[in-house]
C-alpha positions in Angstrom: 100.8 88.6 103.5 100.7 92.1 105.2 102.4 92.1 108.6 100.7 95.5 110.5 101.8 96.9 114.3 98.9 98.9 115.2 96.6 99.9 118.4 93.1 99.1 119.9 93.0 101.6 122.8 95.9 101.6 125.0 96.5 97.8 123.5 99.6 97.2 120.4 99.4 94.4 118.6 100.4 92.8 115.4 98.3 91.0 112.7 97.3 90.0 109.0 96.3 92.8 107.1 93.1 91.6 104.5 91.8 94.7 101.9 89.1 95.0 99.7 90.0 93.5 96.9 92.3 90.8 98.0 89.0 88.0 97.0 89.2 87.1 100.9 86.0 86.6 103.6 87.1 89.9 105.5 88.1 92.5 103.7 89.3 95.6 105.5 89.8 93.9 108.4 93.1 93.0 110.2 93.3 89.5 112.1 95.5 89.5 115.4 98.6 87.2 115.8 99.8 86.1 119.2 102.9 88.2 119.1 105.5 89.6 116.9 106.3 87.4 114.2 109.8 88.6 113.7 110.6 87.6 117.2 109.1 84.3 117.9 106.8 81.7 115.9 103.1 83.2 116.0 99.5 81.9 115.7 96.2 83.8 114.9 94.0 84.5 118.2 90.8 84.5 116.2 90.1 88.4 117.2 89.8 90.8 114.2 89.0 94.4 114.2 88.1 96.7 111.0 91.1 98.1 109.9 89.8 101.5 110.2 88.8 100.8 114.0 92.9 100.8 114.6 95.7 102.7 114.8 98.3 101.7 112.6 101.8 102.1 114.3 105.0 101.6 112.5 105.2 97.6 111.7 108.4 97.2 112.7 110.8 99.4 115.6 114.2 97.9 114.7 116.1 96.6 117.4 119.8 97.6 116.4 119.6 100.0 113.2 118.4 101.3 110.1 120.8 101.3 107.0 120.7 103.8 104.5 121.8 103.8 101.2 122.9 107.2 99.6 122.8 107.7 95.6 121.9 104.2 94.5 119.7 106.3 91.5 121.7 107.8 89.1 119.4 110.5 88.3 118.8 111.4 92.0 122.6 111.6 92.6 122.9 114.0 89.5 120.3 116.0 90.7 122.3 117.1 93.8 125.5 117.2 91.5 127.0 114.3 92.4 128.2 111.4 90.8 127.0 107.3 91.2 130.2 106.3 94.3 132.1 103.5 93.3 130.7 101.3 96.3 127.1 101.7 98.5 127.5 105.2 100.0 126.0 103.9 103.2 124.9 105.4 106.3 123.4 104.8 109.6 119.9 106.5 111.5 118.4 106.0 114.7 116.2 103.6 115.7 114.5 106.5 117.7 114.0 108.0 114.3 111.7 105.4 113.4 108.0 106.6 112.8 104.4 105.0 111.5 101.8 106.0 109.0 99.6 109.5 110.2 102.6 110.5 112.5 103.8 114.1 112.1 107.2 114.8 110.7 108.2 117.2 113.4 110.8 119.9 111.5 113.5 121.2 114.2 114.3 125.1 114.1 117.9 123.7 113.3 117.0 123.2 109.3 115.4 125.8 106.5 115.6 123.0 103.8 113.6 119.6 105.1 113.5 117.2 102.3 111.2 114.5 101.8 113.1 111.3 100.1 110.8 108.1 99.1 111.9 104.4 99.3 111.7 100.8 99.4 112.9 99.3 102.9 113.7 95.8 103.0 113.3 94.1 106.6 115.5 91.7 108.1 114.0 88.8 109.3 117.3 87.0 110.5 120.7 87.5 111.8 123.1 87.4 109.5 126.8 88.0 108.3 128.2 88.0 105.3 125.2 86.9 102.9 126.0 85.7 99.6 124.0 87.5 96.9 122.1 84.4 96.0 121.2 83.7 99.3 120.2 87.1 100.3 116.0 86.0 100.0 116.5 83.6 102.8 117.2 86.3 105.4 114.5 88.7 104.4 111.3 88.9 106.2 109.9 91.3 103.9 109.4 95.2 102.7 107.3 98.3 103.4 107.6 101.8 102.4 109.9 104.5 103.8 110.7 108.2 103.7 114.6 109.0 104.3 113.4 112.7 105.7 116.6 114.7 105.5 117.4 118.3 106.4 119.4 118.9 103.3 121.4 122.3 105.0 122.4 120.2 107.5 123.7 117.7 105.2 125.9 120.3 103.3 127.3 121.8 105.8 128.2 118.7 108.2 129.9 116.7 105.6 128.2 114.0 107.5 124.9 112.8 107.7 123.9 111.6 110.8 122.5 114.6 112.1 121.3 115.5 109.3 119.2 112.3 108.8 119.1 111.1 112.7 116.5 113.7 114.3 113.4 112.0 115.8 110.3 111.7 113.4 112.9 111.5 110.4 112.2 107.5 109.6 108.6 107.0 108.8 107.4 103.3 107.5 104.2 101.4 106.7 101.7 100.9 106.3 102.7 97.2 107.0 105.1 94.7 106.1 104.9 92.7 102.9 106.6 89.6 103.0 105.2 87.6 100.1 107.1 89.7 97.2 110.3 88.0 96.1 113.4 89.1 95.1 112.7 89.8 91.0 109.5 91.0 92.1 110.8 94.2 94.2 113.2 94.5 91.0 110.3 96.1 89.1 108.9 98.0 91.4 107.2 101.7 90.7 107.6 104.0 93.5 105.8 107.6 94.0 106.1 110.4 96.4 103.2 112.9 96.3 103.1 116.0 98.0 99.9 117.5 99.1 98.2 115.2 96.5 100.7 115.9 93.4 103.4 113.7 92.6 107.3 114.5 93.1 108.9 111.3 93.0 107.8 109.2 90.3 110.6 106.3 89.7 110.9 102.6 89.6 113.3 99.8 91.7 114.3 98.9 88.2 116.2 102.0 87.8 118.5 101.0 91.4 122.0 101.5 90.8 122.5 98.1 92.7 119.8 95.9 93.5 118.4 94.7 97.0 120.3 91.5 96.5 123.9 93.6 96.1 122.7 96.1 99.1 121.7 93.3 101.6 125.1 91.3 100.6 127.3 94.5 100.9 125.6 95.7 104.2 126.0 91.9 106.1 129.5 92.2 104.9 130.1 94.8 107.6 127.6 94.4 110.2 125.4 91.9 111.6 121.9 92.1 110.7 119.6 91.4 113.4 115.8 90.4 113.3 114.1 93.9 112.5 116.6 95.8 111.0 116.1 98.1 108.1 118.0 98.9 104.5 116.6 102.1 103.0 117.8 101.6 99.4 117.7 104.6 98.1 115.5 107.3 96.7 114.6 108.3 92.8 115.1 111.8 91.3 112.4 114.6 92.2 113.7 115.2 96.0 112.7 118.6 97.3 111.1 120.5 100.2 108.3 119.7 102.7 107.0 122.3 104.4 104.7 122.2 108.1 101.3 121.8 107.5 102.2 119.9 104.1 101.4 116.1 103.6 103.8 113.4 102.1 102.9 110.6 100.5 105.2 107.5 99.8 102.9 104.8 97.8 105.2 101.6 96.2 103.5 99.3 93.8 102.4 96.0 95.7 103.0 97.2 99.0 101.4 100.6 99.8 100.9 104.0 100.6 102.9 105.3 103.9 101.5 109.1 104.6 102.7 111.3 106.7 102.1 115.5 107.9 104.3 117.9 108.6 104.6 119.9 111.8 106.7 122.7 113.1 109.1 122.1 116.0 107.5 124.8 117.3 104.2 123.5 116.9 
């Protein structure tokens, strides 16, 4: 099932995406739920609108945190000259950094170097503390696509990243939530940035240093997870430069494509 936040008018609400293809009645269409399924139980309302007659918003505006994880692909982390850490090199971003599919990227005069970083972002459906690995698919709700926008000068020469990763716009996800993929199934899964139509990023959630199981696990170990959250697990090798007027593209196998422009602060 694809869980989608989106807009009729001045209206937000949340429904079940259907696409061509899927073999269903409505395809292209999204039917509208009562409320947000990650907060209460839901029902359908029997309203559905053409998917193209909405605006999609970002499915989920987590209510405590987003989680990232730094270096969990080996060839990313070599790529920037640094080596695998011993444990999840984690980090924290904004909620208010959160961002949905069409927004703009908004680059702040602070940074000459914006990167553009593609991942899988599991969502927490629960709350939860220290989750045994093998019990980590109970507390999921599901996953979408995200892009861990990063102002790589900033990163260098704060030593930390919150700034660096925190500014406003610097979270987008979408297009919508999947939450019928399991586990082994988001194990194998190929993940793409493109970049004004040619591909960047071209890697696979096989090649995770730790898997979502081991990040989920690690994180709840630490902090409670609340309905909503996020865990950014990482990006694969080919990170680099977006520049305004330039359009990123984060598509992941099974899920979908989360796209994206890039404006100047200025702008």
């Amino acid at each position: 099932m694809r869980i989608a936040r989106y807009a009729v008018g001045d209206h937000i609400e949340y429904g079940t995406v259907e696409l061509d293809g899927d073999g269903g009645e409505h395809p292209d269409t999204v039917a509208a739920l009562t409320g947000d399924p990650l907060a209460a139980p839901v029902q359908y309302t029997g309203q559905r609108h053409l998917l193209a007659d909405v605006r999609l918003l970002a499915p989920v505006i987590p209510r405590s945190k987003v989680v990232g994880i730094g270096r969990n692909y080996a060839a990313h982390a070599a790529e920037l000259g640094n080596e695998v850490p011993e444990n999840p090199l984690v980090f924290l971003k904004p909620n208010t950094s959160v961002i949905g599919p069409q927004d703009a990227i908004v680059k702040p005069e602070t940074t000459n170097d914006l990167h553009y970083e593609g991942e899988l972002a599991v969502v927490i459906g629960r709350i939860c503390r220290d989750v045994p690995a093998d019990r980590v698919q109970d507390v999921i709700f599901g996953y979408t696509c995200a892009n861990d926008v990063t102002a790589r000068d900033l990163q260098k020469t704060d030593g930390q990243w919150g700034r660096a990763k925190g500014y406003d716009t610097f979270c987008p996800v979408g297009p919508w939530i999947v939450t019928h993929l399991s586990i082994e199934e988001v194990g194998d899964l190929e993940v793409r940035t493109r970049l004004d139509g040619k591909v960047v990023q071209d890697g696979n959630t096989s090649l995770m240093v730790r898997d979502v199981a081991s990040l989920v696990s690690y994180v709840s170990s630490f902090t409670t997870l609340l309905p909503g959250d996020l865990i950014l697990t990482g990006t694969p090798a080919g990170v680099g430069p977006m520049l305004p007027g330039q359009t990123v593209e984060i598509e992941i196998e099974q899920i979908g494509t989360l796209s994206n422009r890039v404006i100047d602060g200025q702008a």
